[in-house]
N, C-alpha and C positions, 0 to 999 in steps of 0.2 A: 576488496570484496566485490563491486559491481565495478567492471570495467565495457563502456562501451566506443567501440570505435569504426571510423567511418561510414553512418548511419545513413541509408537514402532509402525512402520507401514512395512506391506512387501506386495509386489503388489503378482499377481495370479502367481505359477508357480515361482517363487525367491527362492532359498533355503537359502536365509540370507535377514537380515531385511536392509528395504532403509532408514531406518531412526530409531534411538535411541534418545532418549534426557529425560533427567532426572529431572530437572526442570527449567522453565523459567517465570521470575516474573517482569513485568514491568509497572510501576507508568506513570500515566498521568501527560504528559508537558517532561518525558524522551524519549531517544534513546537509540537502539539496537541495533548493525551492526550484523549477521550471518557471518560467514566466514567457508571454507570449499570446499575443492577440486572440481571441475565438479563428479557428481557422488555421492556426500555425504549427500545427502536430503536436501538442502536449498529449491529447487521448490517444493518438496515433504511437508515439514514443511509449509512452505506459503500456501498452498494448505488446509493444516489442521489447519492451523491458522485461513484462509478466511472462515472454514464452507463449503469448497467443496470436501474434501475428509476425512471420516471419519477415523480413525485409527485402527490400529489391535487395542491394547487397549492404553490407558491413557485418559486423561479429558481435555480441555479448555474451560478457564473460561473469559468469556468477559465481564466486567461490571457487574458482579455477575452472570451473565449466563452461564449456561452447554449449549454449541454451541450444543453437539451434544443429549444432552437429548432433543432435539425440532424436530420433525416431518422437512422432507426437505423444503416442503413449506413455515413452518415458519421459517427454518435457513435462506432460501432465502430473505424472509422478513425482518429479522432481520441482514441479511450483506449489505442490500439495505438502511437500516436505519443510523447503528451506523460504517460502513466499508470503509475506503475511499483503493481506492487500486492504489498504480503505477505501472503498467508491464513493462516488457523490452523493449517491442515493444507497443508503446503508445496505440494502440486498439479504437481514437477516429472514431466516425462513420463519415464515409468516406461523405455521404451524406445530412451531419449536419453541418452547421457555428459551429467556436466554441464558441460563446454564444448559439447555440441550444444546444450543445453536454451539457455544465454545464448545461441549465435549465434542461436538460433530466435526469439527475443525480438528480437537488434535484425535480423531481414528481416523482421518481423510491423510494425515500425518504417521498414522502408525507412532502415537507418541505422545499416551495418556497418561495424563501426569497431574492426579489430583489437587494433589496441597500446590501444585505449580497455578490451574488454573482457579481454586479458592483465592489465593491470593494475591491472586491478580482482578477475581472480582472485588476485595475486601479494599483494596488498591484505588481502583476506579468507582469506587461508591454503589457496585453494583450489588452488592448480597442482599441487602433488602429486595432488592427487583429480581432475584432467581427464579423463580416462579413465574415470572409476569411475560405474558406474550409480548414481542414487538410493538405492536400496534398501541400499548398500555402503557408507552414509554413514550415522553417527552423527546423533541429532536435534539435536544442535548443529550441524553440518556441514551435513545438511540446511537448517537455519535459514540458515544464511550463506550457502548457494548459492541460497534464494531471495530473501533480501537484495540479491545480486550483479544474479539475472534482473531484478530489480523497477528496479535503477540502471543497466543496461549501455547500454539506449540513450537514457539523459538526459532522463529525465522533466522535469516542471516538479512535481511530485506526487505523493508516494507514498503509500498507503494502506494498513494494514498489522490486521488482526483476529486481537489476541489472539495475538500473535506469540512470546510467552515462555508461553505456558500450559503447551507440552508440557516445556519446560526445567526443570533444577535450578537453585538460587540461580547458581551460577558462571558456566555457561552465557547463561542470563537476562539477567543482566547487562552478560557479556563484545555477545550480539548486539544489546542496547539501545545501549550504548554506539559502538557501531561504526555502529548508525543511527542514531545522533543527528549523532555525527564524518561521518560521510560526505554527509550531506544539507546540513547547514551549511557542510561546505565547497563544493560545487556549485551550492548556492543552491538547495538544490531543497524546496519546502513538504512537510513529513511533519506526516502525522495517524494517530494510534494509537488505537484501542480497544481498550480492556482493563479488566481488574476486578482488576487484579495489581497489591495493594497493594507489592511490591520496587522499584517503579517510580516510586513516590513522589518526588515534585520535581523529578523531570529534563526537563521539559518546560516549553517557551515560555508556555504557557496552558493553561486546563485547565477542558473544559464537561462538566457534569454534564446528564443527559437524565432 
């Protein structure tokens, strides 16, 4: 599903490279934790994972596609399709319910699919909060509603940076586990970076940078 290989990226003006990584190969319905010091390209790698930063050189391969053999437009395109992503800081629009934020996600997809994203709120405990703006949500609840955005319109890939940092242990846990469970059953490749020793062993594989 995600195949990435011979990765090196150095920004403008670096006299050493931010990122090295030599290959990484990950099958749909598994996980991946990144681990690696502040400083050692996990946002760097995500970045080039996502199709938003190209690399000095090496190749990623998503669903048989060269991400970066595609004109920007169509990478754009094409991570709007098949990319579900969770950032650190949840990024839902501020001026959007969060059932508009998920519909906004799958016509960004061309790929509205009602009863798909009901019940994936009724799933993550979100249907009571349909209505309720971002800011009206808990940083648990926040977390899970952009869980929800990242899966609503059926990635092949989700991408997820430091996704328990803002949480407490119970928290933490409760949205690891729900993204472990939901990706596995969909078949959809999840890769996590984090520095969040709670998170210890629950993943398929696990590369250090």
């Amino acid at each position: 599903m995600l195949i990435a290989r011979h990765l090196r990226h150095r920004y403008d003006r670096q006299t050493s490279d931010a990122l090295t990584l030599g290959e990484l190969a990950l099958e749909a319905g598994r996980s991946c934790v990144i681990r690696g010091a502040s400083g050692s390209g996990k946002s760097t790698l995500l970045s080039i994972l996502a199709g938003l930063l190209p690399p000095t050189s090496g190749e990623v391969l998503l669903a048989g596609q060269s991400l970066y053999a595609l004109g920007e437009s169509q990478r754009d395109s094409w991570r709007a399709r098949h990319l579900g992503m969770v950032p650190q800081r949840h990024h839902l629009l501020a001026s959007l319910s969060i059932r508009q934020n998920l519909q906004l996600a799958q016509s960004l997809a061309q790929r509205q699919d009602a009863s798909r994203l009901q019940a994936l709120m009724d799933r993550l405990g979100l249907t009571p909060l349909a209505r309720q703006r971002p800011e009206q949500l808990s940083q648990g609840q926040q977390q899970r509603a952009a869980l929800a955005r990242a899966l609503v319109h059926a990635p092949v890939l989700v991408l997820a940076d430091e996704p328990t940092s803002a949480l407490d242990d119970a928290n933490a846990r409760a949205v690891i586990d729900l993204m472990l469970e939901l990706t596995q059953e969909a078949r959809v490749a999840l890769l996590v970076a984090t520095h969040d020793a709670r998170l210890n062993g629950l993943f398929d594989q696990e590369i250090r940078l």
